[in-house]
BATI-752504 format. One record per residue (C-alpha): z, x, y; residue number from 1. Coordinates in pm, 1 decimal, decimal comma, padded with zeros to 6 digits, always signed. Example, Ala and Ser with C-alpha at 12.3 -4.5 7.8 and 13.67 -1.06 7.14 Angstrom:
% residues 2
> pz_px_py_i
> +00780,0_+01230,0_-00450,0_1
> +00714,0_+01367,0_-00106,0_2
This chain:
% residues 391
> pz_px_py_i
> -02517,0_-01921,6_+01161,1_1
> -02202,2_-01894,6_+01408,9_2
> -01910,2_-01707,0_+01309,9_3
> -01590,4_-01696,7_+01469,2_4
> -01407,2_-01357,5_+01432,3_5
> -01017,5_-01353,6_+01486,3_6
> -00800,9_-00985,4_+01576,4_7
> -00513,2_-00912,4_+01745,3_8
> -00681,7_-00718,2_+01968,8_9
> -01104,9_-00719,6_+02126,6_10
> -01171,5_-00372,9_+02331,6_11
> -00925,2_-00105,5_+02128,9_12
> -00842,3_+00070,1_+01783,4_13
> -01063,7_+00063,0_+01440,9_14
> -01023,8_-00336,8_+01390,5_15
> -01182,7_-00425,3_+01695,2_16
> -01459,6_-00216,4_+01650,9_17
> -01522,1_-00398,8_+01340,9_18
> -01577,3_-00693,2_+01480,6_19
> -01713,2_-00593,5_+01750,2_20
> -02016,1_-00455,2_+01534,8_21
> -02019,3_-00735,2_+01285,7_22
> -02046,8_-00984,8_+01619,0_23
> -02339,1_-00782,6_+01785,7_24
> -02481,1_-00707,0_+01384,2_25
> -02481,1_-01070,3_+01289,0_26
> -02650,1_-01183,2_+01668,2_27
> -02937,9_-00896,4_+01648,9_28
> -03023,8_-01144,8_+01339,8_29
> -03021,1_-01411,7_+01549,5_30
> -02690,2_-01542,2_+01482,3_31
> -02404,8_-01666,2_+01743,6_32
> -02051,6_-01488,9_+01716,4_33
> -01738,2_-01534,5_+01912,1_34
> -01415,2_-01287,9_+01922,2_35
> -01089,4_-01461,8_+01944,5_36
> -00794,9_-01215,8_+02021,5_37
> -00437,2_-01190,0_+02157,9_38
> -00399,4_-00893,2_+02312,8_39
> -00502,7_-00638,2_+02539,6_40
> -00855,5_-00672,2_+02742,0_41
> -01189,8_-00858,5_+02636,1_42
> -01491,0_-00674,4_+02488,4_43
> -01758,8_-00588,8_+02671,7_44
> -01908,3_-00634,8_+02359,5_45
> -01908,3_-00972,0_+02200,4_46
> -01839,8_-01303,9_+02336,0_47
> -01454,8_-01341,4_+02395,5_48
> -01205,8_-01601,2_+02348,2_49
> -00835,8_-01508,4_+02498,8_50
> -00549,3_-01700,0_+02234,7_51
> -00249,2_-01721,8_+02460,5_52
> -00161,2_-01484,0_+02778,9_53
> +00060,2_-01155,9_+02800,1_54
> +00398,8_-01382,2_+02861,0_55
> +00315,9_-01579,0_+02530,9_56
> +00294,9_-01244,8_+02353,0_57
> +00636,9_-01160,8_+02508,6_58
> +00789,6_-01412,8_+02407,5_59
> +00669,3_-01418,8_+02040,5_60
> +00725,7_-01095,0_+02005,0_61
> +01105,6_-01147,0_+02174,8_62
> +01202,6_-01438,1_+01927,1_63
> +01026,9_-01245,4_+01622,0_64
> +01264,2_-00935,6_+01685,5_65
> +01575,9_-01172,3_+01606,3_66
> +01451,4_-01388,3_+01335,0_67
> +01191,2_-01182,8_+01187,2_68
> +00998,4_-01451,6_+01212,6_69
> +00659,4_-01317,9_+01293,1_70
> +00406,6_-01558,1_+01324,5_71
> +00562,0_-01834,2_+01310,7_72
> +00562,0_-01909,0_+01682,7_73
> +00289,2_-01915,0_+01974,4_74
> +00286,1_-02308,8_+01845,6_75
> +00123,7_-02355,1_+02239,6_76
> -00141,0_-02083,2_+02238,9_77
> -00269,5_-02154,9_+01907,6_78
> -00350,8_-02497,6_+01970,2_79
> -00494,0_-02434,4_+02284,5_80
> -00692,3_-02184,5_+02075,6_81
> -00794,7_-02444,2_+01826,1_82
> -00918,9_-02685,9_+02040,9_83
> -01183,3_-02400,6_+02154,3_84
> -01297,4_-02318,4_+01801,7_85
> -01358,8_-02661,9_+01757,8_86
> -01597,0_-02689,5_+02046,2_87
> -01731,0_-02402,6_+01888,0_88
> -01782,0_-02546,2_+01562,8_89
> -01831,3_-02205,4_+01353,0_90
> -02024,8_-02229,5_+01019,1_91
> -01723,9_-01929,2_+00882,6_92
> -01466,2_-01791,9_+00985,4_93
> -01370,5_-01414,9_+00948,7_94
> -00999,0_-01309,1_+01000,9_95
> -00892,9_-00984,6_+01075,5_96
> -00523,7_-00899,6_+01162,1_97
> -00342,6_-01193,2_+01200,0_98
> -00000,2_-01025,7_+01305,2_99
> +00018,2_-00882,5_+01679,0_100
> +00248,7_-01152,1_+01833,6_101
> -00002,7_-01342,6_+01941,1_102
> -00093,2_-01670,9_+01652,7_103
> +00075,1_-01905,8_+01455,1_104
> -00075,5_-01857,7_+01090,2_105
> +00039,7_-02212,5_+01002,3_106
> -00153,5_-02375,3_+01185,8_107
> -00434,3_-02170,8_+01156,0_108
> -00437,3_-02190,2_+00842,7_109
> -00354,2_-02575,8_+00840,7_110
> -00674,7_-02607,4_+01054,1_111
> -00869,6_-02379,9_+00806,3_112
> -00746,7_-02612,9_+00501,8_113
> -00879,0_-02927,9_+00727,2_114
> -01247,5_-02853,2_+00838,2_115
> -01325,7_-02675,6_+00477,7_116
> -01500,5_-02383,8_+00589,1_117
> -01581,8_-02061,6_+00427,8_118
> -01376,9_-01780,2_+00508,5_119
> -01369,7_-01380,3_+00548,0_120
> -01027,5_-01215,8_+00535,0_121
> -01101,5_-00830,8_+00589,8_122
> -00739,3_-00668,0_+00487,6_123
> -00676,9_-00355,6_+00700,3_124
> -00324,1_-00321,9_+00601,8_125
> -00108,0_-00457,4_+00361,2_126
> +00062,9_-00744,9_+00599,9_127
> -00111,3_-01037,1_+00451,1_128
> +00128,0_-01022,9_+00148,0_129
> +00450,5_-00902,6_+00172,9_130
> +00740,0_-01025,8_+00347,1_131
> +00755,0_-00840,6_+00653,7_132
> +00575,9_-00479,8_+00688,2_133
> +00263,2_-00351,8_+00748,3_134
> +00298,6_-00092,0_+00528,5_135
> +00520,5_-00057,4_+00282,9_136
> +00438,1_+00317,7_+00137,6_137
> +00655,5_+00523,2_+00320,3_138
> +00966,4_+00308,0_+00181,0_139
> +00814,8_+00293,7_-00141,3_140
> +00845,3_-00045,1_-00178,1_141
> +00771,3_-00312,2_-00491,6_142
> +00944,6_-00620,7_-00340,9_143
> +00613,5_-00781,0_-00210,7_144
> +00516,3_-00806,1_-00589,5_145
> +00797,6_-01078,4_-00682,8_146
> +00921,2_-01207,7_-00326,4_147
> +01069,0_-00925,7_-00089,0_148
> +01419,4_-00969,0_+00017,4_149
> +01703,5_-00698,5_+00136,2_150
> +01393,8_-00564,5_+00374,7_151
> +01412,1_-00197,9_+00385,3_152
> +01193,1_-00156,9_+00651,3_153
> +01289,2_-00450,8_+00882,1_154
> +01352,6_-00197,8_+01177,5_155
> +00920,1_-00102,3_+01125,6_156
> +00631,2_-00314,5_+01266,9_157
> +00681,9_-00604,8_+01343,4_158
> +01033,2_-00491,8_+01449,7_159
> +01358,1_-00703,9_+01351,6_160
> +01658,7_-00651,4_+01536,8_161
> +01859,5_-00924,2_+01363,5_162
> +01781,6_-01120,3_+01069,8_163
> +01599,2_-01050,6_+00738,9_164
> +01329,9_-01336,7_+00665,2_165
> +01185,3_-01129,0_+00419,7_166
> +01203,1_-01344,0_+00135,9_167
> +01152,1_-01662,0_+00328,3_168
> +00827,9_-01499,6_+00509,2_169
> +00728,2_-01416,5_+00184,3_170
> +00683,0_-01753,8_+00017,2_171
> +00608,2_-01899,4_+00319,8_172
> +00289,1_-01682,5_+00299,1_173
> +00233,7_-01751,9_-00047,6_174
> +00237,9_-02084,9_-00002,8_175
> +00027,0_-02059,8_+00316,3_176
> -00237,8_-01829,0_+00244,1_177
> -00340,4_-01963,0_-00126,1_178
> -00409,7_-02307,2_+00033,1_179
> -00778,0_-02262,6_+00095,8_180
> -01087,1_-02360,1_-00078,3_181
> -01319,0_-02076,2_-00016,4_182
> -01154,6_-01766,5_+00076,6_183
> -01340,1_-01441,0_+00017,2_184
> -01086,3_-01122,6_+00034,2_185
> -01241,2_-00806,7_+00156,0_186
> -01074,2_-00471,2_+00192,1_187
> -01212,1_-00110,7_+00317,9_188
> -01061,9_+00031,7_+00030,6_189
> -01047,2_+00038,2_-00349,0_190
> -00692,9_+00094,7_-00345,3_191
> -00575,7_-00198,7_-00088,4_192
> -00826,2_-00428,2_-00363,2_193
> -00634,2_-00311,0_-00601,0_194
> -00294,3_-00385,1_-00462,0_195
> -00430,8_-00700,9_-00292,8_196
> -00533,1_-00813,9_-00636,2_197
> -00186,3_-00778,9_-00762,2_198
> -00036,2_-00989,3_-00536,7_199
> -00046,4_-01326,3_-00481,0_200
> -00419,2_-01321,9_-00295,8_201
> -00561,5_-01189,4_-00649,6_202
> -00645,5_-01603,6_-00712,6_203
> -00945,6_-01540,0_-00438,7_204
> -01278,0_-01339,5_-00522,0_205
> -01159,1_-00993,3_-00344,5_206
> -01453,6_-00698,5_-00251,7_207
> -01437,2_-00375,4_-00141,7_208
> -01628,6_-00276,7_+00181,0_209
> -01604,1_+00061,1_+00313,8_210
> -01606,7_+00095,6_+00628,6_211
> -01837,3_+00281,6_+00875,6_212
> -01902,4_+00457,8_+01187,9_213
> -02186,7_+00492,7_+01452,1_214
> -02385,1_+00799,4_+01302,4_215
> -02600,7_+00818,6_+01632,2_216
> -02306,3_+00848,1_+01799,2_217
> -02070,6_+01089,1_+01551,5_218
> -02299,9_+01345,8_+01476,7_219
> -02304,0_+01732,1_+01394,0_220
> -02517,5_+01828,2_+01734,9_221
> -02446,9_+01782,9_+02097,1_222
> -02212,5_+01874,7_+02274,1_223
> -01863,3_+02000,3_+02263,7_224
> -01549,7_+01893,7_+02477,9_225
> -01493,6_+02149,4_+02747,9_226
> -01062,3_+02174,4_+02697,1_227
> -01133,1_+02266,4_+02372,6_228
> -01466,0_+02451,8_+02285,6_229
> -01364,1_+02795,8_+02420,4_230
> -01219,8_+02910,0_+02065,2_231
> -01240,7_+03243,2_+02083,5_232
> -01119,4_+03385,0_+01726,2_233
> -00917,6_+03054,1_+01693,2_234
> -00882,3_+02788,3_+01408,9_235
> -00878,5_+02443,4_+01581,4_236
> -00713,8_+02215,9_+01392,1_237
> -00700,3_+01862,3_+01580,3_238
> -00518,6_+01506,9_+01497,9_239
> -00667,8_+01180,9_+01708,9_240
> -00466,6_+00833,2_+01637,5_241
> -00498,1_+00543,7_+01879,6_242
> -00116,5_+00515,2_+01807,8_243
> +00062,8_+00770,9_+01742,1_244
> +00362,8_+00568,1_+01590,2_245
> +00596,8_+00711,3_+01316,2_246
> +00393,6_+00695,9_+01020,1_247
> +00110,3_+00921,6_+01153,3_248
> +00248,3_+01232,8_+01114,5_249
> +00379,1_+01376,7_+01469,7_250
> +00634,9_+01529,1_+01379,4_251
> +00456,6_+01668,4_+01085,1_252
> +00243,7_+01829,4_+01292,4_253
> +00489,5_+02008,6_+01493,2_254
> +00644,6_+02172,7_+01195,5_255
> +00257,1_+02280,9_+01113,7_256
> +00270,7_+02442,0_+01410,8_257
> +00612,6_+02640,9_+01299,9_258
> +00395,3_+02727,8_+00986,7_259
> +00106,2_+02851,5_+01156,4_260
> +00047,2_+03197,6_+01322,7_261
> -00132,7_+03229,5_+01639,4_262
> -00460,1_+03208,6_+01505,6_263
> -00460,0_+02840,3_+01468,9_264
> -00462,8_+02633,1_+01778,5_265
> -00276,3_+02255,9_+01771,4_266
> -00479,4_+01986,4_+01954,4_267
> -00326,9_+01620,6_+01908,5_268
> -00549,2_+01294,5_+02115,0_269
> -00402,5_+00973,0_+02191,1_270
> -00040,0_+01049,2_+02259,5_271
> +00136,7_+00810,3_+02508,5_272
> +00289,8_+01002,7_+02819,7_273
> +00639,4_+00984,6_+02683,9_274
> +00467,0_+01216,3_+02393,1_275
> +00298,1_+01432,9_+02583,9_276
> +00586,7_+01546,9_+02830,4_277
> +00767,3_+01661,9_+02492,5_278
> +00490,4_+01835,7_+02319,8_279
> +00667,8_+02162,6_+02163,7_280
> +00539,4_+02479,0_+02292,7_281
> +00204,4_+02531,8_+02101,8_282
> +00085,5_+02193,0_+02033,7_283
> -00165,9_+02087,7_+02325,8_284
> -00207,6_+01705,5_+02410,4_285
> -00440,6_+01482,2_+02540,1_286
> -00382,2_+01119,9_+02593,1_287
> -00590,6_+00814,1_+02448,4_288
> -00999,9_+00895,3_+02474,2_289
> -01162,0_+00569,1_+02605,6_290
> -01515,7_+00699,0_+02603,0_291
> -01656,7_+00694,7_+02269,8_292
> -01875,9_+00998,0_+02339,3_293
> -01629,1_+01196,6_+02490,7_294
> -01413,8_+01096,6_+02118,9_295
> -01748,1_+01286,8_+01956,3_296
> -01765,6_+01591,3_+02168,0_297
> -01389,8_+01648,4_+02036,2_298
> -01417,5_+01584,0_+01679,9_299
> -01748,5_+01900,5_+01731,8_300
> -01514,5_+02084,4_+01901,0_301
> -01264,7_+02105,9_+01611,9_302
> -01284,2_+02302,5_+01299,1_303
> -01060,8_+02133,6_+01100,1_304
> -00945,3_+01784,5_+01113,2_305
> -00596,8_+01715,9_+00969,5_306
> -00454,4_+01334,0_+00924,6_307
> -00094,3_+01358,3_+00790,8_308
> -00079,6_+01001,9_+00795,2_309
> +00194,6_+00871,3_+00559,1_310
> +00022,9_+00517,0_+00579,6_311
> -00339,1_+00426,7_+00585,3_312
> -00570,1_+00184,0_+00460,4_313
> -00899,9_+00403,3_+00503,8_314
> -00898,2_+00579,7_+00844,2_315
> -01173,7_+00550,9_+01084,0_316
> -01098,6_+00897,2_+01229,4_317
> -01173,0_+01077,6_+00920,6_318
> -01522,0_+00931,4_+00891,1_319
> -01579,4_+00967,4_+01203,2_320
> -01465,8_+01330,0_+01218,1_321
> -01668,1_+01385,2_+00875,9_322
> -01998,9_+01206,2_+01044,4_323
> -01967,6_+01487,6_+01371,3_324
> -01963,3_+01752,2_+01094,6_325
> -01606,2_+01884,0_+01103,5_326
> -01372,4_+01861,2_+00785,2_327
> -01079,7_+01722,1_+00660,5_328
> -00779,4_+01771,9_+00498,9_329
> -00574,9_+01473,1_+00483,7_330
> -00228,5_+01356,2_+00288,6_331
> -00261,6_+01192,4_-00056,9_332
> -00143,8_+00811,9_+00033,7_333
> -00323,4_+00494,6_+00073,3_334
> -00716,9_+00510,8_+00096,9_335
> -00738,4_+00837,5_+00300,4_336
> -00836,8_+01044,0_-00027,7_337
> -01103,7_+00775,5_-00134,8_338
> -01250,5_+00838,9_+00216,7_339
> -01310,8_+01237,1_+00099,5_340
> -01332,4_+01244,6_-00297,4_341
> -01258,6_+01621,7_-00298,9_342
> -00892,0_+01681,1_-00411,8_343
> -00951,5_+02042,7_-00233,2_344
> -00902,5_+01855,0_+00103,7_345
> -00614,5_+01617,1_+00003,1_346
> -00238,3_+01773,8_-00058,9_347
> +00087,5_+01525,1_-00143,5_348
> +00230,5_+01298,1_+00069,6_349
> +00458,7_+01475,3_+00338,3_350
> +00415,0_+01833,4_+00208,1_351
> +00338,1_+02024,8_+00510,0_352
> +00440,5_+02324,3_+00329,2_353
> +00111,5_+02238,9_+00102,5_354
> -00074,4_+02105,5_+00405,4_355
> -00032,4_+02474,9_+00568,7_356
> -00161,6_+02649,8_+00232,5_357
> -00462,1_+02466,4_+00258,4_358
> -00551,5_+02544,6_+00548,0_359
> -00464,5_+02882,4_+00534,1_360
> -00676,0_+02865,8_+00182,7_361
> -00972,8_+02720,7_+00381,9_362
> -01101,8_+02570,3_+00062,5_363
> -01187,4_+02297,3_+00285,2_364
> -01492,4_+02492,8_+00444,2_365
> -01701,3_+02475,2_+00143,3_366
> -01551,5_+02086,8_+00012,5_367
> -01772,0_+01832,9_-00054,8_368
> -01785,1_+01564,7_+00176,4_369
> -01927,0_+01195,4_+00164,7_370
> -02305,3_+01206,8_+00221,7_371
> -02376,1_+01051,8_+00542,2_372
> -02545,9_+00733,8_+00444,7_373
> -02237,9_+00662,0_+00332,1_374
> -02052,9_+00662,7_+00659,6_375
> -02306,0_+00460,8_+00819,1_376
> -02172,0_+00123,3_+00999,5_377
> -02505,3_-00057,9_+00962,0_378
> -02426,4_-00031,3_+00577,7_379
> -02119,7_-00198,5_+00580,7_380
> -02264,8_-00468,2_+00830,0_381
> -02548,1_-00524,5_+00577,9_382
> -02306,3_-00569,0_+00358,3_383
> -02076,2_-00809,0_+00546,0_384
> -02357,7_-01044,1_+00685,5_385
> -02514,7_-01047,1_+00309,5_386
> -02152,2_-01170,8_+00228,7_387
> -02192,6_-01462,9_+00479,4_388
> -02511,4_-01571,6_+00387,5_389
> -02332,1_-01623,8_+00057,5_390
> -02063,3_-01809,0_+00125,5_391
């Protein structure tokens, strides 16, 4: 079986990783895989296809900031790409995030509609059907169920300066996406099936997959990361994003840290430099963790893990926090409590007040956490190739 995997992105954040394992899961079975992706560097991982260069990605991301028209152009790139899947003739296809700047989902999906094949959509956010955002909690939203329009959020990812195509992107993904044959939908959550199911995608078969994380890797033992393991009497309570745009919580975390006595020490990973030379006195910083390893020894150095995340589909952080023994407490939006199950560790969306109580409570020492067969990656890439054998 050969499967060709598309992302906006091959060597960085949760989706890639994803792939990444499902390309090296499905070729220890003696399968072939390829990654196609538009940004960033290649995996070191799986076998690599570049769609388009950093100046195409420029430029679609230039022209999509005044006509909110996102997607619609990299006409160039993505038939340059196509002509390489062809030679590659896959047996499926399994598409991740199609936004990034990077493809033209037309005629993608025109080529998709042409050679019949079977294909994977894993959903990690909530772009696939609504007119222009990623996310649409924090706005609380409903437009994407009827047609979008007046775009509240048309200043969030994917950024319009300019115009609102909201409505127009809308059917034009309607009308784009409901096109195929055999589509199977497949999303890391139970609530992103739900919501998926209520839109316009509910006409496909749609699955829920949880995902998973590398339990040799994320594990209670081994070692701790120097910066942070001399605790003393201290609570460490620590944040990681690969991003750490708006929705995550930032600022959230710096009113924590108005909240909090002395006795509770602030660590926040992956902040861009711009973030860390404006930390607030009190919060320490660290900027993006490239070794996965390293990533481990910090989630055992922590006692608490917080994500204040006002967005999420089902974040890889907390499972992988969970799987290297430390806890979580975590905000009560998207599938971030269905990643924990005990309300004990989940408080209301944007709450801090709450979020400090908790913590101060430490009700979260004694929660019950997912066992950890459950956050095991091979389990979801059972599950996955199972899917294609399927199809």
């Amino acid at each position: 079986m050969k499967v060709l995997h598309i992302n906006s992105v091959a060597a960085f954040g949760s989706t890639a990783t994803i792939a990444e394992d499902l390309c090296r899961g499905l070729e220890a079975r003696g399968g072939r895989a390829v990654l196609a992706y538009g940004r960033g560097d290649a995996s070191d991982k799986a076998s690599c296809i570049r769609i388009g260069s950093p100046l195409s990605v420029l430029a679609h991301g230039a022209a999509s900031r005044i006509s909110d028209r996102h997607g619609r152009y990299s006409l160039a790139a993505t038939a340059a790409f196509l002509r390489r899947a062809e030679a590659f003739r896959p047996d499926l296809v399994h598409l991740h995030n199609l936004h990034g700047y990077y493809l033209n989902y037309p005629m993608l999906f025109a080529w998709l509609r042409d050679k019949k094949l079977p294909v994977v959509w894993t959903l990690h956010d909530c772009w696939a059907f609504t007119g222009h955002c990623a996310h649409f909690i924090p706005s609380g939203c409903e437009k994407w169920r009827s047609g979008c329009g007046a775009c509240g959020q048309k200043g969030s990812y994917p950024k319009s300066l300019l115009a609102d195509a909201s409505s127009r992107n809308h059917a034009d993904k309607r009308r784009c996406f409901t096109g195929l044959d055999t589509l199977t939908v497949v999303t890391p959550s139970e609530w992103l099936k739900s919501l998926a199911g209520q839109s316009f995608l509910g006409a496909y078969p749609i699955r829920c997959i949880h995902n998973g994380v590398d339990l040799g890797l994320f594990r209670p033992d081994g070692p701790e990361y120097p910066p942070l393991s001399h605790k003393e009497d201290r609570i460490l309570l620590l944040g990681v994003a690969g991003s750490w745009a708006e929705n995550k919580g930032l600022e959230d975390f710096f009113r924590l840290r108005q909240l909090l006595d002395a006795r509770y020490r602030i660590a926040l990973v992956g902040l861009s430099p711009a973030q860390l030379a404006s930390l607030p006195e009190g919060v320490e910083g660290f900027g993006r963790i490239r070794s996965a390893e390293e990533l481990a020894a910090i989630y055992r150095s922590a006692d608490l893990f917080l994500n204040p995340s006002y967005a999420d589909t089902y974040p890889s952080t907390q499972l992988e926090a969970l799987a290297s023994g430390t806890p979580v407490l975590c905000y009560d939006t998207g599938g971030c409590a269905e990643a924990l199950a005990d309300r004990r560790c989940v408080v209301p969306r944007g709450d801090v007040v709450a979020l400090a109580g908790a913590i101060r409570a430490e009700a979260w020492r004694d929660c019950v956490f997912p066992a950890r067969d459950r956050l095991d990656k091979q389990r979801a890439i059972a599950e996955y190739l199972s899917l294609y054998e399927s199809l």
